[in-house]
Backbone bond lengths (Angstrom), bond angles and torsions (degrees), N, CA, C in turn:
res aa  C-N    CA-C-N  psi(-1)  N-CA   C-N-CA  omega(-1)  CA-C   N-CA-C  phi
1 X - - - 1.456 - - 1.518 109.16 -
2 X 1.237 112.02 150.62 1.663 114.31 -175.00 1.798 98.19 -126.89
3 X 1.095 107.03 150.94 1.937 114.43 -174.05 1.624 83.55 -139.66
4 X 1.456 77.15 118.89 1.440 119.47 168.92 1.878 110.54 -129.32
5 X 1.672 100.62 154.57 1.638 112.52 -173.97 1.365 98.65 -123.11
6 X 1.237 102.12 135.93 1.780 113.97 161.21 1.651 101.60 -52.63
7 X 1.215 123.69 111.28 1.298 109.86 166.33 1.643 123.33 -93.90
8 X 1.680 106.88 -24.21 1.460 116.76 154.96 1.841 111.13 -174.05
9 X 0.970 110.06 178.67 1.754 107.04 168.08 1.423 112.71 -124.78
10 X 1.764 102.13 141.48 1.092 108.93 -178.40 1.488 108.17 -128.19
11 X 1.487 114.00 125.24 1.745 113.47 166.49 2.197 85.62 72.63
12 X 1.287 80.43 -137.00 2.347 78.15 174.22 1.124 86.77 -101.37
13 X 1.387 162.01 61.83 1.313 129.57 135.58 1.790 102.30 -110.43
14 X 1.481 85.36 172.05 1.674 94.67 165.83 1.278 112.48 -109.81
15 X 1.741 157.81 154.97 0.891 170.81 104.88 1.134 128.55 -20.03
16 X 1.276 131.19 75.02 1.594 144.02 -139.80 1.815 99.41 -108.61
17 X 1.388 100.43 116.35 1.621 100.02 168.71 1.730 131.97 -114.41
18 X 1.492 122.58 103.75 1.314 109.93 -131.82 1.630 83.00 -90.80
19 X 1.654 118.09 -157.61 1.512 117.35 175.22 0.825 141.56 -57.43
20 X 1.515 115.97 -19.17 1.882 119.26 -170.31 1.586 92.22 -123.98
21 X 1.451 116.18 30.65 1.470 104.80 148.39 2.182 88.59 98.05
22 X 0.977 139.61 -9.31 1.239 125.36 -162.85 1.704 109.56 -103.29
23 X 1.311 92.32 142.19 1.643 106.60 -167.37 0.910 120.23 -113.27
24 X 1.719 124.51 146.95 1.411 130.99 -140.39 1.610 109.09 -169.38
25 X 1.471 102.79 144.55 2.118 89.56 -173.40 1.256 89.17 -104.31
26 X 1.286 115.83 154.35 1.926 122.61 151.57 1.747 84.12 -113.86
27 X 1.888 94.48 169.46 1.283 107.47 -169.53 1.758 92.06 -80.19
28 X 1.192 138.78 -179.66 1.217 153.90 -155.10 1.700 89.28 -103.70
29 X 1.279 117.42 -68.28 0.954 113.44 -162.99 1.509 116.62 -78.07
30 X 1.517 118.25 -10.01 1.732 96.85 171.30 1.575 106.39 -91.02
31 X 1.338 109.04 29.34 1.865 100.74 174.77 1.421 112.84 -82.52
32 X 1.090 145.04 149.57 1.484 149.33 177.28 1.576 95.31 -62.00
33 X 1.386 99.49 134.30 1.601 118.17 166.28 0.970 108.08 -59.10
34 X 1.708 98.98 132.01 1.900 130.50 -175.68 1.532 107.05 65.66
35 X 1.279 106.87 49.05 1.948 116.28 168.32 1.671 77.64 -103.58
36 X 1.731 96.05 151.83 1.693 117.31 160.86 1.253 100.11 -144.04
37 X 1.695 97.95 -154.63 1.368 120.10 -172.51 1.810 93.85 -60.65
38 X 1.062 130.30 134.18 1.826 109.66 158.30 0.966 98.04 138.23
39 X 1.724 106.25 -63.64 1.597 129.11 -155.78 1.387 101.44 -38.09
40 X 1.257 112.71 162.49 1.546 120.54 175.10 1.556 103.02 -151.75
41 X 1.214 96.55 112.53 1.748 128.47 169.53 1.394 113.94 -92.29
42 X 1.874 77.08 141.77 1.907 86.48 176.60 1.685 90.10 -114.32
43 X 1.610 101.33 139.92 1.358 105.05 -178.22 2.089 105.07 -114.56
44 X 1.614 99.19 111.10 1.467 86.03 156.01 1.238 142.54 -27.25
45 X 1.516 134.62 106.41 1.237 117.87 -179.88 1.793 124.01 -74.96
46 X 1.496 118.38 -10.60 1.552 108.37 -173.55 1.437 81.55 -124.78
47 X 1.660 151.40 6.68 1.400 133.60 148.45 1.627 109.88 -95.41
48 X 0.943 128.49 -38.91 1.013 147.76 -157.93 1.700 123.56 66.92
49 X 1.534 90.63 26.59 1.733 95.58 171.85 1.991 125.93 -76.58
50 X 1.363 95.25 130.40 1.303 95.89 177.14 1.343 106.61 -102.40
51 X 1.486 96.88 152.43 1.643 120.27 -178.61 1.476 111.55 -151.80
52 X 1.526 110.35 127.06 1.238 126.77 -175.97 1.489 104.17 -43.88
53 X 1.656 137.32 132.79 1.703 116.97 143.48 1.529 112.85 -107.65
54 X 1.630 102.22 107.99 1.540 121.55 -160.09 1.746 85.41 -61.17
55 X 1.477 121.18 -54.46 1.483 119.65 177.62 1.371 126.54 -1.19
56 X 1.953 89.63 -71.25 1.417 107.78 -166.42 1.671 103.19 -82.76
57 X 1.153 114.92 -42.34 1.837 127.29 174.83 1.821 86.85 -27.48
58 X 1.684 107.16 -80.21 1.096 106.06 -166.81 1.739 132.08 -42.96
59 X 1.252 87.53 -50.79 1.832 95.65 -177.97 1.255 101.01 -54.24
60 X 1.375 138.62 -66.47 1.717 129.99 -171.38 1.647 115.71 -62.21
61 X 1.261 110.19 -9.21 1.539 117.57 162.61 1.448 105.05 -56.75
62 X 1.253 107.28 -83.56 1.519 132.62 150.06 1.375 96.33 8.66
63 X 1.236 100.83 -85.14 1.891 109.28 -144.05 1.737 85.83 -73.99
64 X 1.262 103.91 -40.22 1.683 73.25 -177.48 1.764 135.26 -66.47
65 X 1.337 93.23 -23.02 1.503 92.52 172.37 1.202 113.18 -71.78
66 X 1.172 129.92 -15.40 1.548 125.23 -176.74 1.563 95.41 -82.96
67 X 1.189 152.62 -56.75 1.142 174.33 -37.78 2.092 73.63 -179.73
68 X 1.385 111.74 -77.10 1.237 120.40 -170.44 1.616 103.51 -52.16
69 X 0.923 133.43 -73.23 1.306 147.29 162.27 1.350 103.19 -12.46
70 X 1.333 127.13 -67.25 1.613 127.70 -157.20 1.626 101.25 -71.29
71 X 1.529 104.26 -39.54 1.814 101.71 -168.90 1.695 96.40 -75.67
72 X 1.516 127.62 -40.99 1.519 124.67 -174.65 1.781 105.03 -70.11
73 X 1.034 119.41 -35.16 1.437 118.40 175.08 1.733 126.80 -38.42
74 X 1.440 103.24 -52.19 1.400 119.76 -143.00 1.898 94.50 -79.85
């Protein structure tokens, strides 16, 4: 399995940023309903099915608001 993040959408694609920083479009429309900017997909490697992991989506939500929080705070 490979984990990739919506990093944004452009035109119909999405802007996919996988671990070591490298970028990639999927079409807009074969993403699983209610993916956005953030989302983080795990992509089958021998189907090539993607599926949201709300898990991980959530935790870097998380960390980023704290992250946001500490630099807007001070």
């Amino acid at each position: 399995m490979k984990t990739v993040s919506i990093d944004r959408f452009e035109g119909k694609y999405a802007v996919c940023e996988d671990k070591d920083g490298g970028l990639f479009d999927i079409e807009s429309a074969e993403l699983p309903e209610g993916a956005k900017e953030g989302t983080v997909l795990q992509i089958d490697d021998t189907e090539g099915i993607l599926q949201i992991d709300q898990q991980e989506t959530d935790r870097r939500r998380k960390q980023n608001a704290r992250l946001q929080n500490d630099v807007f705070s001070r």
